[in-house]
PDB file as gemmi writes it, atoms N, CA and C in Angstrom:
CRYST1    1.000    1.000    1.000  90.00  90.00  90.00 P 1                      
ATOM      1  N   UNK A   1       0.819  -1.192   0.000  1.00  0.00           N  
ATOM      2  CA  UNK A   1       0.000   0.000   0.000  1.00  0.00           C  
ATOM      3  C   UNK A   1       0.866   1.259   0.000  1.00  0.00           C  
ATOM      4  N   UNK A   2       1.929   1.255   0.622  1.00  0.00           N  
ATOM      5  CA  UNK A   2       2.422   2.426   1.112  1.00  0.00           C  
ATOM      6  C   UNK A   2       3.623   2.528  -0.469  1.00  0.00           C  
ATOM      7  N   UNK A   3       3.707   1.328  -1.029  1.00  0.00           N  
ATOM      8  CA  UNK A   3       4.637   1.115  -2.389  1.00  0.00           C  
ATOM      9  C   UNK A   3       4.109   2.023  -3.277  1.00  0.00           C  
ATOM     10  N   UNK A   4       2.332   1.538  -3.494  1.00  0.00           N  
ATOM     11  CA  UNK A   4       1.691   2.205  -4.286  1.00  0.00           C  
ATOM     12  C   UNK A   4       1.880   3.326  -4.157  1.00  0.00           C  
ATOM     13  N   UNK A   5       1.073   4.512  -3.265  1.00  0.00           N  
ATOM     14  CA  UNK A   5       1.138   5.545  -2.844  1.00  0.00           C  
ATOM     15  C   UNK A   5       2.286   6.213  -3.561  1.00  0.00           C  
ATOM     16  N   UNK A   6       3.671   6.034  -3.005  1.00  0.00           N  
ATOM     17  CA  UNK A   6       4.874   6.044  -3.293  1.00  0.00           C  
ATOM     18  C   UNK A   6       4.959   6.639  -4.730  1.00  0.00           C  
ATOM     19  N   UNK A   7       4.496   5.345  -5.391  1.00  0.00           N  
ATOM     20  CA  UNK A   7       4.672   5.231  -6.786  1.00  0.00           C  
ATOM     21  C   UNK A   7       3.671   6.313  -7.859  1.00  0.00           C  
ATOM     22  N   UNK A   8       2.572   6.159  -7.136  1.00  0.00           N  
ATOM     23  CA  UNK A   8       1.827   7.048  -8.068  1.00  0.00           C  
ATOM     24  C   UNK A   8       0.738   8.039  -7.446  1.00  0.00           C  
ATOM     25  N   UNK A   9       1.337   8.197  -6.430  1.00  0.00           N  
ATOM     26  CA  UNK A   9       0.602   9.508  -5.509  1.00  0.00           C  
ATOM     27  C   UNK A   9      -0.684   9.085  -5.207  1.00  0.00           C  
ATOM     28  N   UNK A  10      -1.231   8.391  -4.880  1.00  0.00           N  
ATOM     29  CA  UNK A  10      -2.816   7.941  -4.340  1.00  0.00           C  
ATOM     30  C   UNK A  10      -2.692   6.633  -3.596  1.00  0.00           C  
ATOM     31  N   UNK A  11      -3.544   6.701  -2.781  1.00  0.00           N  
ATOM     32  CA  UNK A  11      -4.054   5.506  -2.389  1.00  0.00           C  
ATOM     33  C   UNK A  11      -4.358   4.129  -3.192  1.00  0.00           C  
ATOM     34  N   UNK A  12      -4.465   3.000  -2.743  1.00  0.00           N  
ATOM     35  CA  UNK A  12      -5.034   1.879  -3.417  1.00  0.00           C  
ATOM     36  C   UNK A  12      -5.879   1.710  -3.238  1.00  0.00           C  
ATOM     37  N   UNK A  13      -6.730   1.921  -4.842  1.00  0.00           N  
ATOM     38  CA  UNK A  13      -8.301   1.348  -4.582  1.00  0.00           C  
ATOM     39  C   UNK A  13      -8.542  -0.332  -4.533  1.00  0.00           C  
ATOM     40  N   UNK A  14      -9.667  -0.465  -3.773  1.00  0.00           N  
ATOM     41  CA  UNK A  14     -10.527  -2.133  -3.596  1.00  0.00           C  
ATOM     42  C   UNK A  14     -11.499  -2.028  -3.949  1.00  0.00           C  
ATOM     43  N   UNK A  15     -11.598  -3.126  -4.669  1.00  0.00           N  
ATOM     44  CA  UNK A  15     -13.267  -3.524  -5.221  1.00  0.00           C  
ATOM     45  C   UNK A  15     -13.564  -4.575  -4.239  1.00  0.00           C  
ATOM     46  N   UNK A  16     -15.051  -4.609  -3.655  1.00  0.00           N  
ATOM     47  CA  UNK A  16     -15.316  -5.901  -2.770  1.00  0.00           C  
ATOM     48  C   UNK A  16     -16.568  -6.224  -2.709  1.00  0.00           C  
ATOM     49  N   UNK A  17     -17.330  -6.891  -2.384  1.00  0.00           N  
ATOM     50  CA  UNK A  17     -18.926  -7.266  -2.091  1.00  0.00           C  
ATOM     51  C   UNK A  17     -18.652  -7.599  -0.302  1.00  0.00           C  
ATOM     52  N   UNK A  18     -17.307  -7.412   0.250  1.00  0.00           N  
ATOM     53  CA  UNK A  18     -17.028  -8.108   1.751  1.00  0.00           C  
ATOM     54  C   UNK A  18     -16.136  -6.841   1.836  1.00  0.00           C  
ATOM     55  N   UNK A  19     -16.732  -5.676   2.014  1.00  0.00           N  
ATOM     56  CA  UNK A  19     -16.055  -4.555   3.194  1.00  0.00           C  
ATOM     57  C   UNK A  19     -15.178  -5.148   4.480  1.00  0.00           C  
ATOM     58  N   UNK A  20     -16.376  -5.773   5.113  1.00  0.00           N  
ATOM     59  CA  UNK A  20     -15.850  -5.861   6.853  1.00  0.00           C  
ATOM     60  C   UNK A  20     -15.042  -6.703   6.745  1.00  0.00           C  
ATOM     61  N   UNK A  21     -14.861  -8.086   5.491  1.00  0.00           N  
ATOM     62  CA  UNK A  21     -13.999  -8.582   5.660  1.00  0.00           C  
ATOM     63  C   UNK A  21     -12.805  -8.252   5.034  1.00  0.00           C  
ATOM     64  N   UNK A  22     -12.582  -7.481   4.036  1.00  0.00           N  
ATOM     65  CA  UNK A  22     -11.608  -7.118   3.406  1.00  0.00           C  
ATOM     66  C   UNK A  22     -10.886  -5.884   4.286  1.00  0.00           C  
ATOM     67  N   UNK A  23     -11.585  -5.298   5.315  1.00  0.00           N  
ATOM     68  CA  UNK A  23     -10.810  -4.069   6.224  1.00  0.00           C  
ATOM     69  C   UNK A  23     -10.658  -4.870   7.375  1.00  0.00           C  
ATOM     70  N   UNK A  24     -11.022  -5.824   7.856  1.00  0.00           N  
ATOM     71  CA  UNK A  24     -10.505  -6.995   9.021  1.00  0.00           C  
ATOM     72  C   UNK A  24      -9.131  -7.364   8.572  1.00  0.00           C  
ATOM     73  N   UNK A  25      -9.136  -7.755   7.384  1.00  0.00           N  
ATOM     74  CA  UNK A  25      -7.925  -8.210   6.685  1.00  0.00           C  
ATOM     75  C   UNK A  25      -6.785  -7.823   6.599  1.00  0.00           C  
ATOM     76  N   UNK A  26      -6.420  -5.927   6.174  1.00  0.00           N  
ATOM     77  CA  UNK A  26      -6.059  -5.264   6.028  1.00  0.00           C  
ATOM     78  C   UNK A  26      -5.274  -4.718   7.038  1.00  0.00           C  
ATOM     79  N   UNK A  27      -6.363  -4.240   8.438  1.00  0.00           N  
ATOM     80  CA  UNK A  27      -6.251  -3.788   9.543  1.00  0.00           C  
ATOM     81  C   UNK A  27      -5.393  -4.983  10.027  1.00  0.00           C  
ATOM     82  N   UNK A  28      -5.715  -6.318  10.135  1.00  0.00           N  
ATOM     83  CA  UNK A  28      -4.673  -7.367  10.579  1.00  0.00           C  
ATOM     84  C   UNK A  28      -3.202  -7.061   9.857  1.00  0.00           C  
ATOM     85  N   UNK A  29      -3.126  -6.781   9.090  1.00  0.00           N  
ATOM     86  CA  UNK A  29      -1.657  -7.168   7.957  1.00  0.00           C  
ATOM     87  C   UNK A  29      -1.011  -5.417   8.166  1.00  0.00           C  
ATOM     88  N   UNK A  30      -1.727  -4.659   8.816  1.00  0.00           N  
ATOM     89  CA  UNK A  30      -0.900  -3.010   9.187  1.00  0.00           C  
ATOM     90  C   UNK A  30      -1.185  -1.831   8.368  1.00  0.00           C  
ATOM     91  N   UNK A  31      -2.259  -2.359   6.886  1.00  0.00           N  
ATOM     92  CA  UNK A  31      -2.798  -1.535   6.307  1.00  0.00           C  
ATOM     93  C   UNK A  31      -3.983  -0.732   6.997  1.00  0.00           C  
ATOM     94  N   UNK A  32      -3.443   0.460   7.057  1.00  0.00           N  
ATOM     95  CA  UNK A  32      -4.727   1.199   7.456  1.00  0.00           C  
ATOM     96  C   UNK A  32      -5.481   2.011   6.316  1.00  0.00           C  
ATOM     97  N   UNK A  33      -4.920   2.608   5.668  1.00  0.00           N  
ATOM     98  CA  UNK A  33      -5.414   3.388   4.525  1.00  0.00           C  
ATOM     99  C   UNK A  33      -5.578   2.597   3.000  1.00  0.00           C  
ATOM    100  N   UNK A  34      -7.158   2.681   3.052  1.00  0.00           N  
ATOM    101  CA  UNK A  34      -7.500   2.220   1.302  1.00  0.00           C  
ATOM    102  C   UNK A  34      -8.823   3.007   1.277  1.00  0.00           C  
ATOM    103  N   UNK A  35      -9.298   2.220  -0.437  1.00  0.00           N  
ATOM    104  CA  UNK A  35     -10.664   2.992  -0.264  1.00  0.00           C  
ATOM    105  C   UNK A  35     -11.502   2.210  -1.266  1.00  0.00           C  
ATOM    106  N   UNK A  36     -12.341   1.360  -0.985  1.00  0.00           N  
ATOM    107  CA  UNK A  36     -13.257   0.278  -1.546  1.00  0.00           C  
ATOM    108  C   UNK A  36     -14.246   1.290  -2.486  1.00  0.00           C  
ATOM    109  N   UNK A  37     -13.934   0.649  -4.157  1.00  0.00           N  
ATOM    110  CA  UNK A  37     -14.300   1.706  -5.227  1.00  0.00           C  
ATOM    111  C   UNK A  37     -15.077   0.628  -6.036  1.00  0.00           C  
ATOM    112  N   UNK A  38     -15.358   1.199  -7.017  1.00  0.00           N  
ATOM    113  CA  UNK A  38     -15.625   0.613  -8.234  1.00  0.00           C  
ATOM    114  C   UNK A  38     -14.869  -0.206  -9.094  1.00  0.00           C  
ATOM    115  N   UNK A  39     -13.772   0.703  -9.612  1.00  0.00           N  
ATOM    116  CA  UNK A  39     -12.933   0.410 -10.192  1.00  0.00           C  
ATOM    117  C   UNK A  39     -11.865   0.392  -9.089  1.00  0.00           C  
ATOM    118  N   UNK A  40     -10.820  -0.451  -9.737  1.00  0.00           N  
ATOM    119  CA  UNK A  40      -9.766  -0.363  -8.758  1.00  0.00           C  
ATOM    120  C   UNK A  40      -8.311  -1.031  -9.102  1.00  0.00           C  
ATOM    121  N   UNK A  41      -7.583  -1.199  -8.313  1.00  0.00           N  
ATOM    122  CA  UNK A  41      -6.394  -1.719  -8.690  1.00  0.00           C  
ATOM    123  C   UNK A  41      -6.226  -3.578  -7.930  1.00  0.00           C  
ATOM    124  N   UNK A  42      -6.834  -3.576  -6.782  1.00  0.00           N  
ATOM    125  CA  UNK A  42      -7.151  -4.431  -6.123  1.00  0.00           C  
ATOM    126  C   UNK A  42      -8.809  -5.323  -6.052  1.00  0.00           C  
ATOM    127  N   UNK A  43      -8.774  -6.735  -5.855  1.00  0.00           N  
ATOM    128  CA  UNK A  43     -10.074  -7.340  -6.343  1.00  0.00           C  
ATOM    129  C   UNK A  43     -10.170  -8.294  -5.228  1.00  0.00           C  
ATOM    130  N   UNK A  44     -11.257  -7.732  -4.009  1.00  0.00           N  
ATOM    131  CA  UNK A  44     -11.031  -8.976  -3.071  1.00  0.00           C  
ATOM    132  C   UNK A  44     -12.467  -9.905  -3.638  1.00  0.00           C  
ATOM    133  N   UNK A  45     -12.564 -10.829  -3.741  1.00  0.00           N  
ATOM    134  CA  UNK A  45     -13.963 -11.882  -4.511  1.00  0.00           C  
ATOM    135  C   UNK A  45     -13.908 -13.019  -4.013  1.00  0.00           C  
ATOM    136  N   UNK A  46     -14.918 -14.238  -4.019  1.00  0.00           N  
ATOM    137  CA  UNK A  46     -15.416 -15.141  -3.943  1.00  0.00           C  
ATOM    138  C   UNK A  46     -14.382 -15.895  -4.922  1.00  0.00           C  
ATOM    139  N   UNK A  47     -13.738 -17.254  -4.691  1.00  0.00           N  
ATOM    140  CA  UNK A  47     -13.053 -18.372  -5.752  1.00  0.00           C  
ATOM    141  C   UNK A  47     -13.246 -19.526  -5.261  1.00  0.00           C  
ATOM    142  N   UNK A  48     -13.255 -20.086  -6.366  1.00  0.00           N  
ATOM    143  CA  UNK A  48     -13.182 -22.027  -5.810  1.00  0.00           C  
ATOM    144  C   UNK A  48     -11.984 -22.442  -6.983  1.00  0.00           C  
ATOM    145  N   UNK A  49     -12.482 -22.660  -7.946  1.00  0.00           N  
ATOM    146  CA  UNK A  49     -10.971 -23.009  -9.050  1.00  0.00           C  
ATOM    147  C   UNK A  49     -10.232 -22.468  -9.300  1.00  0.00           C  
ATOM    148  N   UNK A  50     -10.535 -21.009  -9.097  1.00  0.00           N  
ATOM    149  CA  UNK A  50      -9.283 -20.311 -10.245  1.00  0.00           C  
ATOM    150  C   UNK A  50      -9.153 -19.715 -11.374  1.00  0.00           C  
ATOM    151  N   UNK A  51      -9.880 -20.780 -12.098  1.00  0.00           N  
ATOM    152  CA  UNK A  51     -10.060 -20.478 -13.837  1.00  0.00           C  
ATOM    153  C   UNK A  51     -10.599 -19.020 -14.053  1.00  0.00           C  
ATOM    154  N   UNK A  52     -11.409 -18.099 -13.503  1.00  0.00           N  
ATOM    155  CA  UNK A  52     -12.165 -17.227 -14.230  1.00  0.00           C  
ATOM    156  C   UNK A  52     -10.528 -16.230 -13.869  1.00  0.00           C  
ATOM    157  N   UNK A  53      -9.977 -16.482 -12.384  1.00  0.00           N  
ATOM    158  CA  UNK A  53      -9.011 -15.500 -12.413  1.00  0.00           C  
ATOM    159  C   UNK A  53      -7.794 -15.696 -13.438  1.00  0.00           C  
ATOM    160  N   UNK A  54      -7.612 -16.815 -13.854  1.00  0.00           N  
ATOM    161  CA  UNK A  54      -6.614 -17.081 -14.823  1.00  0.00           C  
ATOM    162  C   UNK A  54      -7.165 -16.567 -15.718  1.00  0.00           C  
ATOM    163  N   UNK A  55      -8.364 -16.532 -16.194  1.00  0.00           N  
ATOM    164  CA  UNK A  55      -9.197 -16.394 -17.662  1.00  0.00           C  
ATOM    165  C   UNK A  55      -9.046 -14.866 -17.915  1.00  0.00           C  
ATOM    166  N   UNK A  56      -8.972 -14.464 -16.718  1.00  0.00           N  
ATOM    167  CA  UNK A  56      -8.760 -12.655 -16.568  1.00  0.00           C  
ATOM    168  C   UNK A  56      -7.345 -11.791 -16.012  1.00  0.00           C  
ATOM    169  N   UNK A  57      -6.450 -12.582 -16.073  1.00  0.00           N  
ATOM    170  CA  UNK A  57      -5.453 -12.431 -16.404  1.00  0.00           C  
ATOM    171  C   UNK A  57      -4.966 -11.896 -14.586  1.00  0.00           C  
ATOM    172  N   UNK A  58      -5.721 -12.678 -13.711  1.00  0.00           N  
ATOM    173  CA  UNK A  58      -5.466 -12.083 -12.436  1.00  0.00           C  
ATOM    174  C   UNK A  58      -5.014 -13.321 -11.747  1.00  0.00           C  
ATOM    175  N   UNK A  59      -4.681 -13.343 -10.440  1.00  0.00           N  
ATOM    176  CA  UNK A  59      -3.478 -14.150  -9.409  1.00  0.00           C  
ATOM    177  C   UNK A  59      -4.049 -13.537  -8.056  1.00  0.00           C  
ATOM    178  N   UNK A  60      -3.989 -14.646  -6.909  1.00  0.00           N  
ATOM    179  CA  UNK A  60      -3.586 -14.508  -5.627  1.00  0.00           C  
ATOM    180  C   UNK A  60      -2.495 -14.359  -5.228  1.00  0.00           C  
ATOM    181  N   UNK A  61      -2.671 -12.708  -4.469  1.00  0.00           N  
ATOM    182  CA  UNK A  61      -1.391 -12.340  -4.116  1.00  0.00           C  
ATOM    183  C   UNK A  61      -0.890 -13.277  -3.015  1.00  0.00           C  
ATOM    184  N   UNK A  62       0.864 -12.843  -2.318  1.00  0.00           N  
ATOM    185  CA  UNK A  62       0.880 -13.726  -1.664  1.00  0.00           C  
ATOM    186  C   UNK A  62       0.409 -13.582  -0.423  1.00  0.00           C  
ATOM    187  N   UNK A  63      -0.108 -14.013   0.907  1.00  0.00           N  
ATOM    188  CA  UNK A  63      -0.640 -14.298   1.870  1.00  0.00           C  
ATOM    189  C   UNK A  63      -1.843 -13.111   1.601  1.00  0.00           C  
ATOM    190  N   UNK A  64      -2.659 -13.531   0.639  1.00  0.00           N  
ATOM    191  CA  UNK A  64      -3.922 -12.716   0.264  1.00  0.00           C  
ATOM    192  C   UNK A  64      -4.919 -13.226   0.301  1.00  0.00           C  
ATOM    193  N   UNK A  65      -4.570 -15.020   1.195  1.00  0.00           N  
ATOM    194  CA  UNK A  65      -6.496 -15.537   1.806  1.00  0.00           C  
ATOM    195  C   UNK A  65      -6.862 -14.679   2.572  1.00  0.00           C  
ATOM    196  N   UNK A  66      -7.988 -14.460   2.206  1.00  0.00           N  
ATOM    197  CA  UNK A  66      -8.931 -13.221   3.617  1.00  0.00           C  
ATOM    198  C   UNK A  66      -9.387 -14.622   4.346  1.00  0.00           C  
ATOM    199  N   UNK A  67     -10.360 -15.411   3.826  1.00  0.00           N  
ATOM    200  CA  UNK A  67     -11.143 -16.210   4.616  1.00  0.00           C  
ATOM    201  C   UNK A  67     -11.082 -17.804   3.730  1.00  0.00           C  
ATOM    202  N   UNK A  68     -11.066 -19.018   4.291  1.00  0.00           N  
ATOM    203  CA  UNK A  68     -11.210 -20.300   3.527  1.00  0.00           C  
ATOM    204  C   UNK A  68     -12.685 -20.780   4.478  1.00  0.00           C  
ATOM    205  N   UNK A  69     -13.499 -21.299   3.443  1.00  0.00           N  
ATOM    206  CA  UNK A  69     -14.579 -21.768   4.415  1.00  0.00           C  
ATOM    207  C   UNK A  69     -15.395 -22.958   2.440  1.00  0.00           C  
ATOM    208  N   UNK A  70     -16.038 -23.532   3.406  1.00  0.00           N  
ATOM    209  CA  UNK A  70     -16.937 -24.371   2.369  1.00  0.00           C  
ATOM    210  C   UNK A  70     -18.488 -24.291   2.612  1.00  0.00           C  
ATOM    211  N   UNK A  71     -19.288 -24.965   1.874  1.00  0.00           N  
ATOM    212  CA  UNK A  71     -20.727 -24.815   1.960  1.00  0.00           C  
ATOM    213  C   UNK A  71     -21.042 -25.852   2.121  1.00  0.00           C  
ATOM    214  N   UNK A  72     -21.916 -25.748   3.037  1.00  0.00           N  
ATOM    215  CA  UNK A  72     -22.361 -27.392   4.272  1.00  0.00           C  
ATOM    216  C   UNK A  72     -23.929 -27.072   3.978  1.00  0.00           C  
ATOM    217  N   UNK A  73     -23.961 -28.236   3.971  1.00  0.00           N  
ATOM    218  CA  UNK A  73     -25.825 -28.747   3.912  1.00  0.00           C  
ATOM    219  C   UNK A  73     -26.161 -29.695   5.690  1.00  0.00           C  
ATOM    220  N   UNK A  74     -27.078 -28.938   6.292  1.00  0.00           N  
ATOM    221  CA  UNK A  74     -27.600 -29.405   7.818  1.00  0.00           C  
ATOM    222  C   UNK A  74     -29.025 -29.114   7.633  1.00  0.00           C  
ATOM    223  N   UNK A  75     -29.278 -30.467   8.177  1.00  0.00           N  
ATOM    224  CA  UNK A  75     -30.869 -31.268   8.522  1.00  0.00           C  
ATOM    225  C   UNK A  75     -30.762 -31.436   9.859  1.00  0.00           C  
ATOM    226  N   UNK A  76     -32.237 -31.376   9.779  1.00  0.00           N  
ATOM    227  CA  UNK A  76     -32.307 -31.512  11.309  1.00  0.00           C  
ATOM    228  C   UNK A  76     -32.835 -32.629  11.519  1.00  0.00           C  
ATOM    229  N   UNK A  77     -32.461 -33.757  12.896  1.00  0.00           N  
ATOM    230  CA  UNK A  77     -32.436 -34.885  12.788  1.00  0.00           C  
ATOM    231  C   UNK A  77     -33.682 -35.254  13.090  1.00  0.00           C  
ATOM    232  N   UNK A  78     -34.560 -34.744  12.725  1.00  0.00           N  
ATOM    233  CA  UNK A  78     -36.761 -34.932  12.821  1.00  0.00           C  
ATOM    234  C   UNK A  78     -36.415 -36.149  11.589  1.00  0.00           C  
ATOM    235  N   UNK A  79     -36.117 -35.066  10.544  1.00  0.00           N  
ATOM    236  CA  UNK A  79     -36.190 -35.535   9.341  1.00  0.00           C  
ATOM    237  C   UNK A  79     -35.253 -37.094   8.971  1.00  0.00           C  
ATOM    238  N   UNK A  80     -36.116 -38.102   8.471  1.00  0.00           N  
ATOM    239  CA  UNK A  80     -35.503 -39.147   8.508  1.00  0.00           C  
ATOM    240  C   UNK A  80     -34.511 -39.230   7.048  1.00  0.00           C  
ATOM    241  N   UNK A  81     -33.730 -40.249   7.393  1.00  0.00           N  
ATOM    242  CA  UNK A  81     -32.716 -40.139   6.105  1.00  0.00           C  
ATOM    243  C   UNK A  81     -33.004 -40.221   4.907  1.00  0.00           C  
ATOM    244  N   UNK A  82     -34.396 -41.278   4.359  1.00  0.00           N  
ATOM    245  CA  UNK A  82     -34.434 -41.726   3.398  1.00  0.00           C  
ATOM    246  C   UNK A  82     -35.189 -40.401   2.849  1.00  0.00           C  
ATOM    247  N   UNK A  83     -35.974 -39.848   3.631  1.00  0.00           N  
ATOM    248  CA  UNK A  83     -36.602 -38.215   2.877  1.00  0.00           C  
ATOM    249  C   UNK A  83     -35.914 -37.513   3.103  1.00  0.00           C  
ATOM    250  N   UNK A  84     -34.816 -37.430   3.251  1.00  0.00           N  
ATOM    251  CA  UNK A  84     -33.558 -36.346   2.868  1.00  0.00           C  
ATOM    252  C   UNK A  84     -33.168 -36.966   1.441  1.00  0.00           C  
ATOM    253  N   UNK A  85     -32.311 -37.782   1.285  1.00  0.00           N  
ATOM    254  CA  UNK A  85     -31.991 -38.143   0.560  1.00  0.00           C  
ATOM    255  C   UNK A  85     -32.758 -37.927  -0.575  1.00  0.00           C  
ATOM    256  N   UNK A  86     -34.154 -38.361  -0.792  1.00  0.00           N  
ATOM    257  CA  UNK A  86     -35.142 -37.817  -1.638  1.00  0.00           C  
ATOM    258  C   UNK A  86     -35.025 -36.541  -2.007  1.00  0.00           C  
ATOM    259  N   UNK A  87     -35.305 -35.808  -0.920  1.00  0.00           N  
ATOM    260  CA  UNK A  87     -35.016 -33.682  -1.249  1.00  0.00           C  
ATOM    261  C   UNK A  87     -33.971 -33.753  -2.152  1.00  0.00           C  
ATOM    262  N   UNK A  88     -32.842 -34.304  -2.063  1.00  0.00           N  
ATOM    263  CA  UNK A  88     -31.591 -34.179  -3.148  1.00  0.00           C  
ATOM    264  C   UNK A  88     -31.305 -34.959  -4.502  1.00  0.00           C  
ATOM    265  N   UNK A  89     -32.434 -36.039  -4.825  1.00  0.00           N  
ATOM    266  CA  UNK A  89     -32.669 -36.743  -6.443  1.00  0.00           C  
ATOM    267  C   UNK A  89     -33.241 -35.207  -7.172  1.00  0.00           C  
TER     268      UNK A  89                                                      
END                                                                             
């Protein structure tokens, strides 16, 4: 951040749909100053493969996980197995 600045007199802009988590992030790593835009120089987003960021000519910086998490499916145990299982054919 402070490279940027440096380099071309402004701040670094962020694009995000996750503010709180992308300034949690930030604030952890000693960045205090940015400014979550439209356009920008920086892209914090949602990934699972990769491909669209390869496809767009973009990369994970290095130690630039904000968050790792997966998507879980929970029933509640009323419901018996074989009509769960059904909900998901």
């Amino acid at each position: 951040s402070f490279e940027f600045r440096e380099k071309y007199g402004r701040r670094m802009r962020v694009a995000t749909k996750y503010p709180n988590l992308t300034e949690s992030f930030f604030l952890s790593k000693g960045v205090s100053q940015f400014r979550f835009t439209g356009s920008s120089e920086l892209i914090t987003d949602i990934t699972s493969t990769g491909s669209t960021l390869k496809a767009n000519n973009l990369r994970i910086i290095n130690d630039g996980i904000i968050l790792k998490s997966s998507a879980c499916i929970f029933v509640s145990k009323k419901i018996k197995k074989n009509k769960f299982l059904n909900l998901l054919k």
